[in-house]
BALOBA-1460 file (C-alpha; in Angstrom, 3 decimals):
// residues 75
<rec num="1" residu="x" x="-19.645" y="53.869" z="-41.475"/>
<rec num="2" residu="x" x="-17.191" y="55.913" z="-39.944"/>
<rec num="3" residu="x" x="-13.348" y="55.431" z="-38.946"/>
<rec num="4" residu="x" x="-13.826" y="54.431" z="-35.381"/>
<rec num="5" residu="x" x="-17.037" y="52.433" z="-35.616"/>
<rec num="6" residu="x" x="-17.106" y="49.211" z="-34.055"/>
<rec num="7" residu="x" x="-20.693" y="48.060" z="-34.730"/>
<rec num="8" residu="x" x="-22.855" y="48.059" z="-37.712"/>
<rec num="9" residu="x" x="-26.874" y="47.954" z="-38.274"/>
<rec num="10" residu="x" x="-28.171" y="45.495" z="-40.309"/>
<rec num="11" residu="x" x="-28.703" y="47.953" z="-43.204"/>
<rec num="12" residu="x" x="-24.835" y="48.499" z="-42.983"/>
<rec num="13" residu="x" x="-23.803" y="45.889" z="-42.650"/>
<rec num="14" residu="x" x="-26.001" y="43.933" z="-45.971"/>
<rec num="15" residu="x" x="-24.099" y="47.439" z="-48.385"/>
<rec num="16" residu="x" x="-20.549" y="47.057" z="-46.587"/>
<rec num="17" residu="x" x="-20.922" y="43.400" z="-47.922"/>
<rec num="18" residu="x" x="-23.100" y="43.962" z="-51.070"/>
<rec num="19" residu="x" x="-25.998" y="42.188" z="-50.674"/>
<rec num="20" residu="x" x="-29.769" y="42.780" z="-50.097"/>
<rec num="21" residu="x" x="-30.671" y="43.427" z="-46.397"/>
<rec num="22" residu="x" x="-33.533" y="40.691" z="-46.884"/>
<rec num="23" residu="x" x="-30.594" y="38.377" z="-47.972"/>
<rec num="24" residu="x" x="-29.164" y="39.319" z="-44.630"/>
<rec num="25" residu="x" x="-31.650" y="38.653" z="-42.881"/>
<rec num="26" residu="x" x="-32.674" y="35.049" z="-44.572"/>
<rec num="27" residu="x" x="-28.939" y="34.248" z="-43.365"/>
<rec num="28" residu="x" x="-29.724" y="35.261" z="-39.772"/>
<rec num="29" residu="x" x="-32.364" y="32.500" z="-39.617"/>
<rec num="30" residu="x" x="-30.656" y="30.284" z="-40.859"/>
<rec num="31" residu="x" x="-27.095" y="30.579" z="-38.867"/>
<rec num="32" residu="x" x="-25.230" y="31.209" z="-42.161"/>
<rec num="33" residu="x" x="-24.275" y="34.905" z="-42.440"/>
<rec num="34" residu="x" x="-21.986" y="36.530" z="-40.182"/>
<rec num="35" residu="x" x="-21.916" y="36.425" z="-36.835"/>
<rec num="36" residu="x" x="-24.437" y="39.686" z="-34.857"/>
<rec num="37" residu="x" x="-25.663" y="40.471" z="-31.388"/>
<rec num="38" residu="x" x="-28.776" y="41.999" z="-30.610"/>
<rec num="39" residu="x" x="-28.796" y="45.516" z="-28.347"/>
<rec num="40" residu="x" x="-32.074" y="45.358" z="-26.928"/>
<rec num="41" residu="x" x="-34.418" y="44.783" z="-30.311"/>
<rec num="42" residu="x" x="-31.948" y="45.886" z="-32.646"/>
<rec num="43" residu="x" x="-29.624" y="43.952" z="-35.031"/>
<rec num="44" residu="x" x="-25.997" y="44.805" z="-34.874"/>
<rec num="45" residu="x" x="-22.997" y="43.349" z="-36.598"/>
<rec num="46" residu="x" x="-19.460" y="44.039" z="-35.270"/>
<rec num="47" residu="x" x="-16.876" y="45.066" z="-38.294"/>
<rec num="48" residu="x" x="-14.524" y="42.635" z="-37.183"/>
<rec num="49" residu="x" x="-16.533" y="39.449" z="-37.132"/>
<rec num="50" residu="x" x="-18.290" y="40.537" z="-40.769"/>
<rec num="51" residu="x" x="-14.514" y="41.107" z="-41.826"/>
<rec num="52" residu="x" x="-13.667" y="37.601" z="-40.391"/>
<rec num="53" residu="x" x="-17.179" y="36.190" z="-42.567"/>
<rec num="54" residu="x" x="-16.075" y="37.676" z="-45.596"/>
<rec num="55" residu="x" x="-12.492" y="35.993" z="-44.979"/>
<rec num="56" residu="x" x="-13.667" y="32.924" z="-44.584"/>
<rec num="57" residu="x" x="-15.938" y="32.546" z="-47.368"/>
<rec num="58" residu="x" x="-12.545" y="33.566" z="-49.846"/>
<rec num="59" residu="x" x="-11.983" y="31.037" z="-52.015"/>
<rec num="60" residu="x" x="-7.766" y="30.178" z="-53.619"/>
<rec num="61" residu="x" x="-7.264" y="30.965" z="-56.703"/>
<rec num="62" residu="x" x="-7.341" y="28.444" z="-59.562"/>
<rec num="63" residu="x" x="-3.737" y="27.886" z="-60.162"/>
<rec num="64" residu="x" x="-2.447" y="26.837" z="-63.666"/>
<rec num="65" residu="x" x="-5.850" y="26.881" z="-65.258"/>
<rec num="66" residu="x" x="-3.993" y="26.038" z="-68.678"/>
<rec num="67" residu="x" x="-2.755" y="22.991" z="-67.567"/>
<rec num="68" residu="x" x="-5.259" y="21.312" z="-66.703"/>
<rec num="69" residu="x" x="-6.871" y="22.362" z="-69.943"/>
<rec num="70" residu="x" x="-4.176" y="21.006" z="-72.144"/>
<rec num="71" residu="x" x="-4.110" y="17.590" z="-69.813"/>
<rec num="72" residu="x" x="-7.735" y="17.528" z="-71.105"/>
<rec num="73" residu="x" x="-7.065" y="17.828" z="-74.691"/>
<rec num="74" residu="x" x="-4.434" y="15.393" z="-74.633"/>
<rec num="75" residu="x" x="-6.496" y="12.861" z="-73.120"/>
């Protein structure tokens, strides 16, 4: 993918994330994955909305793990 590209195949777009392009795909059926248009027959994905995916599917970090530990112990 290059600098100024705007718009990635399907191939690209399942090794930019790090999953299998069937995996890809399987998430296209069922409305999961990121958002794509189609250009004619072709699959594209634009780098902003698989940017805006990935964001969404971050998670916040556990915060005072050790805590929560000790509460346990104690109990």
């Amino acid at each position: 993918m290059t600098e100024q590209q705007t718009s990635m195949t399907a191939k690209q777009a399942s090794r930019y994330i790090g999953i299998a392009e069937s995996t890809l795909r399987l998430w296209r059926a069922r409305a999961t994955g990121p958002r794509f248009f189609k250009a004619g027959k072709l699959i594209r994905y634009r780098v902003v909305d698989v940017n805006d995916w990935i964001e969404s599917k971050l998670s916040e970090p556990i915060r005072d793990a050790g805590a929560h530990t000790q509460i346990a112990a104690q109990q």
